[in-house]
C-alpha positions, 0 to 999 in steps of 0.5 A: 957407772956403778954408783955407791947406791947400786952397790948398797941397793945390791948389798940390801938384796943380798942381806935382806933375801929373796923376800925383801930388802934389807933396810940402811939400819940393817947394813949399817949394823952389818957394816959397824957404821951408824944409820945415818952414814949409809943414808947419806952414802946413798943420798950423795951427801957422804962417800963410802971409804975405802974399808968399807968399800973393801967390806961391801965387795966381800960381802957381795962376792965381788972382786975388791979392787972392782968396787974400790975403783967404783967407789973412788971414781965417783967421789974423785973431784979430778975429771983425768982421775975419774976417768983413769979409775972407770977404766980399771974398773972397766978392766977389771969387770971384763977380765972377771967376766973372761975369766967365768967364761973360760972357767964355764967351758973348762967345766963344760958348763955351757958350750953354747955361744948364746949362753956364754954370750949371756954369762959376759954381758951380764957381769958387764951390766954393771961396769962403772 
């Protein structure tokens, strides 16, 4: 499952570069919460509301119903809940990745098999 901390760790590398990783100061400002809340976010200790959920999977470039059901599904107390929401985030990481996938032929991206193989599994690396 996609945790709040891979979601901040990915948000880290994207806002920091190719060079480094941005720091929780970084995207707290980014974000327009303080330090401290992104530290407990990545901790465990607090969970990511859904404004900021919506906020970090624009930035990331991912699909913001994806990151929301991430989100929700690991803060959830409802062991049914938890698992309904993991399979709409499941759903929806597959249907992006078909889509990419369908979009890579149209183009005459890739007609390779291996290559569009490749393309699927690493956009569902990352599945809840």
């Amino acid at each position: 499952m996609v945790t709040s901390k891979d979601f901040l760790n990915q948000l880290a590398k994207k806002l920091g570069g190719e060079e480094y990783e941005a720091s929780d100061y970084a995207i707290a400002k980014v974000l327009g919460v303080p330090r401290a809340t992104v530290s407990r976010w990545r901790t465990g200790a607090g969970a990511i509301g859904e404004d900021n959920a919506i906020a970090i999977a624009e930035i990331l470039g991912e699909d913001p119903k994806f990151v929301l059901a991430c989100v929700l599904a690991e803060r959830s107390t409802s062991k049914k809940a938890k698992q309904v929401l993991r399979q709409i985030a499941d759903g929806l990481r597959h249907t992006a990745a078909m889509v990419i996938v369908g979009i890579a032929g149209i183009l005459g991206v890739s007609h390779s098999p291996t290559a569009q193989a490749s393309s699927v599994n690493a956009q569902e690396s990352i599945l809840c």
